[in-house]
Each structure stands twice: as structure tokens, then as C-alpha cells.
C-alpha positions as CSV (number, residue, x, y, z in Angstrom):
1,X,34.8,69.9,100.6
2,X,35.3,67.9,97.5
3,X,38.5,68.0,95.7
4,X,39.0,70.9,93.2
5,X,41.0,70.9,90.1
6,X,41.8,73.5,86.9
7,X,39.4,73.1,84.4
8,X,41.6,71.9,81.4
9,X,43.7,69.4,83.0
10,X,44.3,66.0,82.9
11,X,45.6,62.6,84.9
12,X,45.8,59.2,84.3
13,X,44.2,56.7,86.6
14,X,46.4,54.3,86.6
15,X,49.2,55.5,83.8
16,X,50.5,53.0,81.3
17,X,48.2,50.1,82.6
18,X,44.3,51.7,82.4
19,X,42.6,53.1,79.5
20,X,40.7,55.3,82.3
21,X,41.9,59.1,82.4
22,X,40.0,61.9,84.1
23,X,39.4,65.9,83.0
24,X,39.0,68.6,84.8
25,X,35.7,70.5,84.1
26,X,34.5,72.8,86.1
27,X,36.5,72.2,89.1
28,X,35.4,68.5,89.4
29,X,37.1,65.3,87.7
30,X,35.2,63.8,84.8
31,X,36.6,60.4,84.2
32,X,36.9,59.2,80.6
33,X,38.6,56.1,78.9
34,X,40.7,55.7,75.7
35,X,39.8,53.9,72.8
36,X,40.0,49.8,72.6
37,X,42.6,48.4,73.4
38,X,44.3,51.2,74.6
39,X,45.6,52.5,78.1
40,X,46.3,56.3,79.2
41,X,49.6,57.9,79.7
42,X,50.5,60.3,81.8
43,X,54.0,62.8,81.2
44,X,55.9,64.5,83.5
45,X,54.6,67.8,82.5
46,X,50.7,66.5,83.5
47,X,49.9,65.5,79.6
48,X,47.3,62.8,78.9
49,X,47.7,60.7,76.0
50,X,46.3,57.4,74.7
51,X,48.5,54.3,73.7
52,X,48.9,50.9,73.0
53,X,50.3,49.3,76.7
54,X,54.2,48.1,76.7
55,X,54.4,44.7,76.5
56,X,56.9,43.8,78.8
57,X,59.3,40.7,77.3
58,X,58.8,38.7,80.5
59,X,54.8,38.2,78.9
60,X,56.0,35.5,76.5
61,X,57.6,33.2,78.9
């Protein structure tokens, strides 16, 4: 049986690092991306949002 889900929620693929999130619609996982250059976030409390990716210091060495 596939996976179910609660219509109106959210998750990140791959939080911070992916623009791909997914939403639950009618028990099944719709997957959706952000907007360019963008990646998805996902909160403790199971919110989606979308964001420019942390740059992390060590990139400009």
C-alpha cells in the first residue's frame, strides 16, 4: 500500500540544499519546487518555506 499522508502538509526533499518540496493532496505526495535560485526549508514544527541557500564561509576558499 502506498504511503499516505494529511492532505495540507508539507516536507522538504532535501531541506536547505533542494528547491524540491512535496504536498500532501489527497493522501498522496505532490512534489513541487521553489522559485530560482531558491531551495526549500523545512521547520521543526513540519513548515515549508522557500529561501535563498546558506552560503557556508568555507565556499570562498
Amino acid at each position: 500500500m502506498a504511503e499516505g499522508c494529511k492532505p495540507g502538509t508539507y516536507r522538504a526533499v532535501d531541506s536547505g540544499k533542494s528547491p524540491l518540496f512535496q504536498e500532501c493532496q489527497n493522501g498522496k505526495w505532490v512534489t513541487k519546487s521553489c522559485g530560482p535560485g531558491t531551495v526549500a526549508f523545512e521547520t521543526a514544527d513540519g513548515q515549508v518555506y522557500c529561501g535563498f541557500p546558506v552560503r557556508n564561509q568555507d565556499d570562498d576558499a
